[in-house]
C-alpha positions as CSV (number, residue, x, y, z in Angstrom):
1,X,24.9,-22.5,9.1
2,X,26.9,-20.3,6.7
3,X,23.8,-19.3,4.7
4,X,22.0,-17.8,7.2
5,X,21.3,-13.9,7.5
6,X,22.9,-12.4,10.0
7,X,20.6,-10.5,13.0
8,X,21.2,-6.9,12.7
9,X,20.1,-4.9,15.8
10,X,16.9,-4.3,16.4
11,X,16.0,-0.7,15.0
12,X,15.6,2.4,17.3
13,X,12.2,3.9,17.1
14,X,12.0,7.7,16.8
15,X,8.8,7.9,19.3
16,X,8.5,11.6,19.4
17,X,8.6,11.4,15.4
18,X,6.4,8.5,15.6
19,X,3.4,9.9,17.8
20,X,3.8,13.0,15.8
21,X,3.2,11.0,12.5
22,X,0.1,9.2,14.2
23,X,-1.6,12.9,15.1
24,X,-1.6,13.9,11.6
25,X,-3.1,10.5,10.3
26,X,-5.8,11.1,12.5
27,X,-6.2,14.7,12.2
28,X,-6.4,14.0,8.0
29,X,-8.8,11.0,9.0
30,X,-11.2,13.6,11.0
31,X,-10.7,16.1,8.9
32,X,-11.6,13.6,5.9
33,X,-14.6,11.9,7.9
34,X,-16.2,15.9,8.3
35,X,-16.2,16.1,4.0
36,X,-17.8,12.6,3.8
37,X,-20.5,13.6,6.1
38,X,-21.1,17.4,4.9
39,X,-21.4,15.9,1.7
40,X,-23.8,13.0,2.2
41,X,-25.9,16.1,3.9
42,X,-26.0,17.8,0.9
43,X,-27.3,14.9,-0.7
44,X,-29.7,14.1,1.8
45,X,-31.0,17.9,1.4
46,X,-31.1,17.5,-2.4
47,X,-33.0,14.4,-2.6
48,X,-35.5,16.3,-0.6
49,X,-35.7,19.0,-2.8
50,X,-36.4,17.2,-5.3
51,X,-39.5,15.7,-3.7
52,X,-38.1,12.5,-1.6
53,X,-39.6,12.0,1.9
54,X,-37.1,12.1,4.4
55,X,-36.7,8.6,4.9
56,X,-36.5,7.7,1.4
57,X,-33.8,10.5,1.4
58,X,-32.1,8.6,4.4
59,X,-31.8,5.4,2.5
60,X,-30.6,6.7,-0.8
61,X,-27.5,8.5,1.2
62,X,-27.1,5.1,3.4
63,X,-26.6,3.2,-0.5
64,X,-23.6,5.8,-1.2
């Protein structure tokens, strides 16, 4: 019984800290989620530029 670790104390959780971490994981998540889908629009708009239908525009984004 020597050999075994020794419990320490169970750690103290900073939850103000904590919940301030988790706001700016989801505010870079939105934030990152708004660039995906501005630039899949621009895609979209440039396939149908070039001469795709809309729905053929639709899929080639959906492939990405």
């Amino acid at each position: 019984m020597a050999d075994e670790p020794t419990r320490s104390e169970r750690p103290r959780t900073d939850w103000p800290e904590a919940i301030r971490a988790q706001v700016e994981i989801w505010q870079g998540l939105g934030e990152a989620a708004s660039h995906i889908a501005h630039a899949k629009r621009a895609l979209f708009l440039a396939y149908v530029a070039e001469g795709f239908t809309e729905s053929q525009a639709l899929e080639l984004v959906k492939t990405i």
